[in-house]
Each structure stands twice: as C-alpha cells, then as structure tokens.
N, C-alpha and C positions, 0 to 999 in steps of 0.2 A: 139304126145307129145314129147318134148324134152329130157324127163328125164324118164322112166319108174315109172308107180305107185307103183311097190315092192320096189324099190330105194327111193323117195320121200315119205312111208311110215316108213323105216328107219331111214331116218334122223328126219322125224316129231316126233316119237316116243323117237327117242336119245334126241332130246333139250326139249321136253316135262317132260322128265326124268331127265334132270339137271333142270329143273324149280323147279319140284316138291323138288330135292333134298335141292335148293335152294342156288346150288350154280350160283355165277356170273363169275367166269373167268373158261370155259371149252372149250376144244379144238376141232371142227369142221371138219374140214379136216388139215390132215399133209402132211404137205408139201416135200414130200422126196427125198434129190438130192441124186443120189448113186454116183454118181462123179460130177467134176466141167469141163473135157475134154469136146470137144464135137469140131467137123466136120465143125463148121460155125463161123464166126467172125463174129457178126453180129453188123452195125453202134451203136445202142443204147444197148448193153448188156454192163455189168458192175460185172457181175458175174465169168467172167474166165480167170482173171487176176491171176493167182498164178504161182506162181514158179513149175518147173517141176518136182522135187519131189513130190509136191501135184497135180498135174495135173494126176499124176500116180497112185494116190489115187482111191480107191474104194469100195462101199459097191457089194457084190455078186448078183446073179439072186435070190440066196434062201433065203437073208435075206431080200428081197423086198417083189418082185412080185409072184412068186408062195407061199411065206408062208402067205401072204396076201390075195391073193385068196382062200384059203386051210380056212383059218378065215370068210371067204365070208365080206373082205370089198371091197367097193366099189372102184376101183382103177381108175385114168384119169392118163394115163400113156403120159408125153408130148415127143413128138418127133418131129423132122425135117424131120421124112420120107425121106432121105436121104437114108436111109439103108434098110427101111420098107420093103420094095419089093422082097430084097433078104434073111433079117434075118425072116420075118413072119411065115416061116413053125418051128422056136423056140415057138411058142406061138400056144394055144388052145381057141378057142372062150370062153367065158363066159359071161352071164350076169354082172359079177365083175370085168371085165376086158374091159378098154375105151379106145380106141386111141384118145391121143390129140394132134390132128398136128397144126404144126405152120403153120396158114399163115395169113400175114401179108396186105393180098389186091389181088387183080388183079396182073396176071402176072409181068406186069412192074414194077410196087410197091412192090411186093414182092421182085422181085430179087434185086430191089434197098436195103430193109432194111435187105436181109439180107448177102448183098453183095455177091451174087452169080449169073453169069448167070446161067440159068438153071433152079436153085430151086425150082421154079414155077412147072413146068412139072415133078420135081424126086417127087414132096411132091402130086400130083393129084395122077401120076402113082401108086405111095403108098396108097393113098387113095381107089382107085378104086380096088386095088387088096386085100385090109383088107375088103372090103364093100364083094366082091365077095366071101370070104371066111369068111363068115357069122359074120366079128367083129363088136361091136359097134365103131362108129367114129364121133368124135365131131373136130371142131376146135377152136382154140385159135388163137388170132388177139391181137399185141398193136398198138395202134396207135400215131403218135404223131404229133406235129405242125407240118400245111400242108400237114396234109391229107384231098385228095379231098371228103366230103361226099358225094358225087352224085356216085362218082368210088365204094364205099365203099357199098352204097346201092346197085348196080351192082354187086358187089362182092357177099352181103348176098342173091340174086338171084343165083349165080352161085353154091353157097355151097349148096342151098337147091334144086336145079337138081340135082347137084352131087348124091345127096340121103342121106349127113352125117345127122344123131343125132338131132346136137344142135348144137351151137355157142356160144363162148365164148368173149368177149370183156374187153378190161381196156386200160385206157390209159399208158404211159410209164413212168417209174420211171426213175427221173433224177442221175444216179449213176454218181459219182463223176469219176470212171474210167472208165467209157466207149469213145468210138473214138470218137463220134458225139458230142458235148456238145450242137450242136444250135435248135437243135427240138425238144425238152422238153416241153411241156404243161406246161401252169399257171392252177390255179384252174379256173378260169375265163373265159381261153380259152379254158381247156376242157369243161367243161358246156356249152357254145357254140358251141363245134363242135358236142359233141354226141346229142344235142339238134337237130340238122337239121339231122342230121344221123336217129334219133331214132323217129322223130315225123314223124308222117302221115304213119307210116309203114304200108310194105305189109302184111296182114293178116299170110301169109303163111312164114313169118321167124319165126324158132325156135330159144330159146337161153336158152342153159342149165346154168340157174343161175337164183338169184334171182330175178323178177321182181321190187324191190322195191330198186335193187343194180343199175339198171338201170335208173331206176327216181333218184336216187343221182346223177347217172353221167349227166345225162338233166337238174339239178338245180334245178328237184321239191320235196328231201327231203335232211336235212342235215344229219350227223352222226357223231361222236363221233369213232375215231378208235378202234378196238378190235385186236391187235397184237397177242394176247396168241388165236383165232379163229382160226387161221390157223398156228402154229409154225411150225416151219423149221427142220430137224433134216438130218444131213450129217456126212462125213467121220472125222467131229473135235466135233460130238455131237450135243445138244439142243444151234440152234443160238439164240443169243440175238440181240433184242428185236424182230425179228420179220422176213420175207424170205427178206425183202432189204437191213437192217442194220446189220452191222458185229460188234457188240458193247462185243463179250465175247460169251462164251459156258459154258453152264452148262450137265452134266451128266445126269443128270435124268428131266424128266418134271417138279415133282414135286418141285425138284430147280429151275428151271427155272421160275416158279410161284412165287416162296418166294425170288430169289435173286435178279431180276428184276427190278429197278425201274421205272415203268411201269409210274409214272406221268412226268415223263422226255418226253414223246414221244407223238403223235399227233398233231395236229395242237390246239390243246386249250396250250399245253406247253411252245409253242414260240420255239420249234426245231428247226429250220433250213431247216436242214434236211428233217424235217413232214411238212414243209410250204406247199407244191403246192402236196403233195402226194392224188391220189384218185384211188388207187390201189387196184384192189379184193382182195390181201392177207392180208389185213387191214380194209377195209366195207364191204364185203359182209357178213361178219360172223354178221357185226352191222345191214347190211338190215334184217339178218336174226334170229337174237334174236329180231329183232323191230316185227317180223311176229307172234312168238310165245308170244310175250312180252303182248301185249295187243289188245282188242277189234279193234282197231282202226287202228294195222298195219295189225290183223288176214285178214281185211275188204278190206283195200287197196292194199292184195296181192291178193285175189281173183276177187276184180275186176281187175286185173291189167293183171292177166289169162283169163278172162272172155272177158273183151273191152280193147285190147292194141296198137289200132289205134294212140290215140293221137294227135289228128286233132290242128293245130298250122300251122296258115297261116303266123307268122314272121317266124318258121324256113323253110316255105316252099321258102318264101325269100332268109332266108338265102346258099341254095344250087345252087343258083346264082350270088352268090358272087364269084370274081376271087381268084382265092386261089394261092399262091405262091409257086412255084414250088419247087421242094423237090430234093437235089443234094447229092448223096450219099459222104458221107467222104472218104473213099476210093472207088478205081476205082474195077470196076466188074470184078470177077475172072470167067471162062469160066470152069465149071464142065469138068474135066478128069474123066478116068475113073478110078484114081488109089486115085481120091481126098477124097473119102468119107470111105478110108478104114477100120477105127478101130470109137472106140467111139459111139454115140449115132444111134439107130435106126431110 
C-alpha cells in the first residue's frame, strides 16, 4: 500500500472533522519551503529566481522538521538527493518523516530536466541508502510537453524495484521565470499524455495521492481548484494565493483566508495565469474533499483502489505515437564534487 493505514486514517478523520465542522476552506497539507537556494537549476523551475540576499534566507531544522515530527505530522520532505547520501545520518527514521525525491524519468530524462549530468545516479544512490536505513521514500515526477509515455511507464517499473513507497505525479506549472518557456502542457495535452501513461496500468504501481487526482489528470473528472488545500508558508510568510503564485503574504493563515481574493484565481475566473494549470497544489485537495464530499466520490475512490487498470485501447494507441524530442535549454553540467556543496538535501 502506498500510503500506511495509520497515515490515511489521519487525514480521513481531519477532513471528516472539517465536514462535520462545516467548514469549506481548510488546509490539507502545508506546503513548507524553508528556503528558495537549492543545488539545481532545473529547465522548468520558476521558483528560485531571487536576489541573493533572499536566496540566503532561511527557515531553521527546528522550526520545521524535528518540531513537526515531535507533533507527529506527517511530513514528505522534497529533495534532489543530491546531498541525501552524505547528510542522512542528520535525520532518524520515523513513521512521520518521507523522503520525496525528485525524479523526473529515466536516467536521460532526468538529467535533461534537471540540467545536470549525473543526477540520475546522485538521486538512486540517495535512494537506496534512505531505503537501507529503514526511511520511508516516495518520489515526485513533473512532467511536461514531450514526455515519452512509454519511458515514463518504464520509469514507474524501475521506482517500484527500487522498493520506494509511492509515487508522485503532476504535470508542470508554466512559471513565467523559468529558462525553458517551450514545454509547458496545455490542459488538453496533459489529459492526453497522463491518459496513455496512466491507462492499462501495471497492477503493481503505487502512487501516494489521491486516486480520483489522477482520473482529473486522464480527463475523467473535472474540478474546481482549492488554493487555500495546500497553502504555502516560507521565509516572507503565508503566500498568496497559492505554492505557484506570488500575488502578496499574509501573516497568519487565518489572514490569508479573509484577505485573499480567492474568486480572482482558477480556471472558472478567466486568470491567465490558472488557464492550463492542473497542478496537485491546487486539485488534489478538490479530488480529495470530492472523496469525503459525497456518496458518489466516497464510491469512485474505492473502486479506483480496488480495479485501477483502466483498460482504454485509444490510449494504448496512443503510446505509439512519435513523441518529439525534448532538448534541454541549457547544456548539461557534469556533477563535481565540490558541486552539490551547501543547500538542499
């Protein structure tokens, strides 16, 4: 099982508790950057464009990860496993404590997105040595125009030897500052590509999320975004509106709730911005109040655990389609050893 049953009894029991409460906007998972540095310049990130006094910014070890632990929440702590391998004897296994590495595909794929030769091999290495020393370990994957699905289903065979967890999936948010502008998914074309990726699956793929987050990205449910499901909180505070948009900060959450003009944003407001977005920091929190919501998504999530085949002979078509070859924006940097020295794990 991808998720432990003590884990997905927690969260059933938290939105259960906001049902009953009766409220509608409460916060799901927090999103917590403790800094914006980090080891990789990766083609499609859009996140670590700041000036170097903020780059030197940072939230502490103790006002994260161990005093969250200590609370027993559930933490997916994301990493480039870059560092994994040598910083790991900092960290103590727990039930509440997730590695989630980044990877982005198959070797070559990987290293293309995230512009590193190497990285493929520093982020398994890290893998296999957290797995060995009894951690939980999940990965995270974005994908974006011209990714092969055939590589990708290859891929989710290779993570589930590895031995990790679960898996993670979304496709990429088109940030306005990122290097790459030309690989950005429409809504149209993601729905087609997780469509041939996700239909006919192997029995034997895990994927820690919601199932019903997963039929949105296939085109067989719509949703309505939930911004305030997963809020952002870093070294400038509670972001507005959401982990992609940098529209303001608020102090406290419960500002963030009241000051928000939350009808400004999704793809029902005409944003811009929300046109093409189908990113988990914005539906999975809607797959997953649709699950506690009513009779009818209670149903479609349990079969969706139950028979997650999804037998679909166009998209079996579809992963014989010639797919378009994917050229990094910048050229591949060759891992030093002196490359990965400070910032993210």
């Amino acid at each position: 099982m991808a998720v432990p049953i003590s884990q997905m009894w927690t969260v059933a029991t938290y939105v259960l508790k906001q049902k009953l409460k009766g409220r509608k906007q409460y916060p799901l998972v927090l999103m917590l950057e403790p800094l914006f540095r980090c080891n990789l310049a990766c083609a499609g990130c859009g996140k670590i464009q700041y000036p170097s006094h903020v780059l030197k910014m940072q939230l502490t070890p103790d006002e994260c990860f161990q005093g969250l632990v200590a609370r027993k929440k559930y933490i997916y702590l994301c990493t480039n496993a870059l560092l994994l391998k040598q910083k790991i004897h900092l960290f103590k296994p727990s039930k509440y404590l997730t590695f989630s590495v980044h990877m982005d595909g198959q070797r070559e794929h990987h290293d293309f997105s995230v512009c590193l030769e190497g990285g493929y091999d520093k982020a398994i290495e890290g893998i296999k040595e957290a797995l060995a020393r009894g951690f939980r370990v999940t990965t995270n994957t974005t994908l974006f125009d011209g990714a092969d699905p055939k590589s990708v289903r290859v891929f989710f065979d290779e993570m589930m030897q590895l031995g990790v967890e679960g898996m993670m999936l979304s496709p990429g948010y088109s940030y306005d500052k990122a290097p790459d502008q030309s690989h950005f998914l429409g809504r149209a074309r993601t729905r087609r590509l997780f469509r041939a990726i996700l239909s006919n699956r192997d029995s034997g793929w895990r994927f820690n999320m919601s199932p019903l987050f997963l039929e949105f990205l296939m085109g067989k449910r719509d949703y309505a975004c939930t911004p305030w499901g997963m809020p952002t909180f870093n070294v400038f505070g509670w972001q507005k509106p959401c982990y992609l948009l940098q529209d303001g900060y608020a102090d406290t959450f419960a500002e963030l709730l009241a000051t928000t003009e939350w009808q400004n944003y999704g793809t029902e407001s005409g944003n811009p911005k929300c046109a093409n977005c189908m990113v988990h920091s914005g539906y999975e929190a809607s797959a997953v109040n649709d699950t506690f919501g009513s009779l009818r998504g209670l149903w479609g999530t349990a079969r969706a655990m139950i028979s997650n085949r999804y037998s679909d002979a166009f998209a079996r078509d579809l992963l014989d389609e010639p797919v378009r070859p994917v050229h990094a924006f910048n050229p591949l940097i060759q891992i030093e050893d002196h490359a990965a020295e400070e910032t993210r794990v």
